[in-house]
C-alpha positions as CSV (number, residue, x, y, z in Angstrom):
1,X,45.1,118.9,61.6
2,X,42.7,116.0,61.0
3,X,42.9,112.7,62.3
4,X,41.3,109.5,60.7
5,X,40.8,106.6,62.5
6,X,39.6,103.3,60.4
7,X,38.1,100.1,61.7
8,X,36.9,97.2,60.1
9,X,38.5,94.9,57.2
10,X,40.0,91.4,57.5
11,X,40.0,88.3,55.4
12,X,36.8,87.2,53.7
13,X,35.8,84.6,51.3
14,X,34.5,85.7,47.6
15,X,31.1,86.4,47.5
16,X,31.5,87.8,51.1
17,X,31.0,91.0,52.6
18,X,32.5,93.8,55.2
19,X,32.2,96.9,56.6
20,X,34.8,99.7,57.1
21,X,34.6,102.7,59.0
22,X,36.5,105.8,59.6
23,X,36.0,108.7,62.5
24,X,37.6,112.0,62.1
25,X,38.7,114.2,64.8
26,X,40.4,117.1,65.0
27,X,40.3,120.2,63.0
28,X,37.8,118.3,60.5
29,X,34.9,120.6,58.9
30,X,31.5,119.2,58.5
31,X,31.5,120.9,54.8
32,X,34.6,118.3,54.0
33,X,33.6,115.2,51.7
34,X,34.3,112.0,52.9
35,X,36.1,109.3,50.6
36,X,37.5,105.7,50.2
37,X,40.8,104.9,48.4
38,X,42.4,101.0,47.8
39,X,45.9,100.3,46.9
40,X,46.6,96.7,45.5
41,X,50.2,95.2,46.0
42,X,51.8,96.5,43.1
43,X,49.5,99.5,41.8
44,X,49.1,102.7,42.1
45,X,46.3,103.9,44.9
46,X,42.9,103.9,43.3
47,X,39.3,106.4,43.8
48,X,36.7,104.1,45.4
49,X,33.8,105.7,46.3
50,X,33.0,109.6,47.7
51,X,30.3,111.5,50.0
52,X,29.6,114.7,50.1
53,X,28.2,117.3,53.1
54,X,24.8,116.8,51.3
55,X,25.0,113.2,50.7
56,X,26.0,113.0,46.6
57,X,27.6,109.8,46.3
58,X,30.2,108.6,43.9
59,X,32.2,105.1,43.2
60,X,34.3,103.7,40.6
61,X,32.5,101.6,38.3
62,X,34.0,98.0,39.8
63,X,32.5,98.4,42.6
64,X,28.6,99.9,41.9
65,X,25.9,98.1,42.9
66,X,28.0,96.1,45.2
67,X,29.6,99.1,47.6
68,X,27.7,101.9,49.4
69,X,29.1,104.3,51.1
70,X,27.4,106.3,54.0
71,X,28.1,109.0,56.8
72,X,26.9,109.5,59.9
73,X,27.3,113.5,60.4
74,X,26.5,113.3,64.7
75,X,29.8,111.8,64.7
76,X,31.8,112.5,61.6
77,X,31.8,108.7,60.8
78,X,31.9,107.7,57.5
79,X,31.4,103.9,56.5
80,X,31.9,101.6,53.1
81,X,29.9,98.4,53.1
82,X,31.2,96.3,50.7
83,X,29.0,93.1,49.3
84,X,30.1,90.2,46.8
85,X,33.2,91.0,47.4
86,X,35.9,89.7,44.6
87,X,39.3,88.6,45.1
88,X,40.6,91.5,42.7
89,X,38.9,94.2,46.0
90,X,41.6,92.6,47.8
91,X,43.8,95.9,48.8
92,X,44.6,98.1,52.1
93,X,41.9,100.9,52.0
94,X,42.2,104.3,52.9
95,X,39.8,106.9,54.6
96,X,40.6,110.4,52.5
97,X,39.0,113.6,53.4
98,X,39.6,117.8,52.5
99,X,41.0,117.4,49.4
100,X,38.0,119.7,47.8
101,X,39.6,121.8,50.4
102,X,43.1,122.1,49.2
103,X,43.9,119.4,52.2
104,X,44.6,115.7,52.0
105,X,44.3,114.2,55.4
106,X,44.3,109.8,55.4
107,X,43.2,106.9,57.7
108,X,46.4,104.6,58.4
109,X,44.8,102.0,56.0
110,X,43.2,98.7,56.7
111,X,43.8,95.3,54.9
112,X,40.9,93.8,53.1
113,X,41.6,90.5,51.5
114,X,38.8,88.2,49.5
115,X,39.8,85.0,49.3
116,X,39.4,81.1,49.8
C-alpha cells in the first residue's frame, strides 16, 4: 500500500496563487509518476497535470503556463504551484500516483477555492 498525504490549499482571491503538496509513504516506487486531479462540485474528476521518474511533465491545457508541477525525489514529494488562479480552478485536488503501474493510490483531497 501507498499512502498520500497532501498539504496546502485554502481560499484565495482571483489572480492569486497556492501551493499544494503531497508525500508518499509506504510501498511507493520511485519509478511511479506523480499526478494532480480536481473535482468541481458537480463534475466529474478531471487530469491536471503529471510527472514522471525522469521529470516529463504534462497538464491540461486550462491550466499551462499558469501551473507547474515539480517533485522532489529525496523525499517522494511532489508539489503543484498554481499562479493566476481563476475562480473556475476552484475544486478539491487530489494527489494520484501508480496508475502506469496498474495501481491507483490517492491523497484525501484538499479544497482550493478562488474567489472574492
Amino acid at each position: 500500500q501507498v499512502q498520500l498525504v497532501q498539504s496546502g490549499g485554502g481560499l484565495v482571491q482571483p489572480g492569486g496563487s497556492l501551493r499544494l503538496s503531497c508525500t508518499a509513504s509506504g510501498s511507493f516506487r520511485s519509478e511511479f509518476s506523480m499526478a494532480w486531479y480536481r473535482q468541481a462540485p458537480g463534475k466529474d474528476r478531471e487530469f491536471v497535470s503529471l510527472i514522471t521518474n525522469i521529470g516529463t511533465t504534462a497538464y491540461r491545457d486550462s491550466v499551462k503556463g499558469r501551473f507547474t508541477i515539480s517533485r522532489d525525489y529525496t523525499t517522494n514529494t511532489v508539489y503543484l504551484q498554481m499562479n493566476n488562479l481563476k475562480p473556475e480552478d476552484t475544486a478539491v485536488y487530489y494527489c494520484n500516483t501508480g496508475r502506469s503501474y496498474g495501481f491507483d493510490y490517492w491523497g484525501q483531497g484538499t479544497q482550493v477555492t478562488v474567489s472574492s
